[in-house]
C-alpha positions in Angstrom: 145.8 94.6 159.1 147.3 93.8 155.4 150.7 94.9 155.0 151.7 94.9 151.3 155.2 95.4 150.7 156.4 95.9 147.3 159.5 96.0 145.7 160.5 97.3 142.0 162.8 99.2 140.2 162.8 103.2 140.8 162.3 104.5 137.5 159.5 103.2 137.5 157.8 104.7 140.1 156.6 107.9 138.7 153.8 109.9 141.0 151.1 108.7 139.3 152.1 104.7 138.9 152.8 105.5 143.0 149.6 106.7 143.3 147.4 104.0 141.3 149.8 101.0 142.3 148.6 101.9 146.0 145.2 102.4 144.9 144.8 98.9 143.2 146.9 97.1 145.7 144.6 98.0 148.6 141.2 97.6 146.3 142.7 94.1 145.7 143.4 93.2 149.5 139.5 94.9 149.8 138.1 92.6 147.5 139.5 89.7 149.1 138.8 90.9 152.6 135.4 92.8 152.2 135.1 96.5 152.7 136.0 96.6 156.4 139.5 96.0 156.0 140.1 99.0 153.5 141.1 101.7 156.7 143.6 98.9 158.1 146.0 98.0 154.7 149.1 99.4 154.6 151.0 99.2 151.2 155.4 100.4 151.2 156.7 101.2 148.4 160.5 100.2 148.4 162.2 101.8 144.8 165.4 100.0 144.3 167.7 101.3 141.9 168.3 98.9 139.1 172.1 98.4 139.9 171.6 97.4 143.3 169.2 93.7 141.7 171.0 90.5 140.3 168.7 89.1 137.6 169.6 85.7 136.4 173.4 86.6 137.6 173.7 89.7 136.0 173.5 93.5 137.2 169.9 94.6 136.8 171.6 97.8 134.6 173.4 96.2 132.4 
């Protein structure tokens, strides 16, 4: 079973980008895989918010 974990920041998770990053995460692990393993991938969302990341030593908010 794929497990896709994914992490990004939380504004940017709106309903629908939830909806069609889940979609075309699992259609990607299908293409790999072949049809079959469709029912068995799991894909978690993790929305971090931005001042909680370090990029490049810096607060992801500032």
């Amino acid at each position: 079973m794929p497990l896709i974990e994914v992490k990004l920041y939380e504004k940017r998770l709106t309903p629908e980008t939830r909806k069609q990053l889940i979609e075309r995460l699992t259609d990607a692990a299908e293409s790999v895989f072949g049809p079959g393993v469709r029912q068995h991938t799991w894909v978690v969302l993790h929305p971090v918010p931005a001042e909680s990341w370090g990029i490049a030593g810096e607060p992801g908010d500032s």
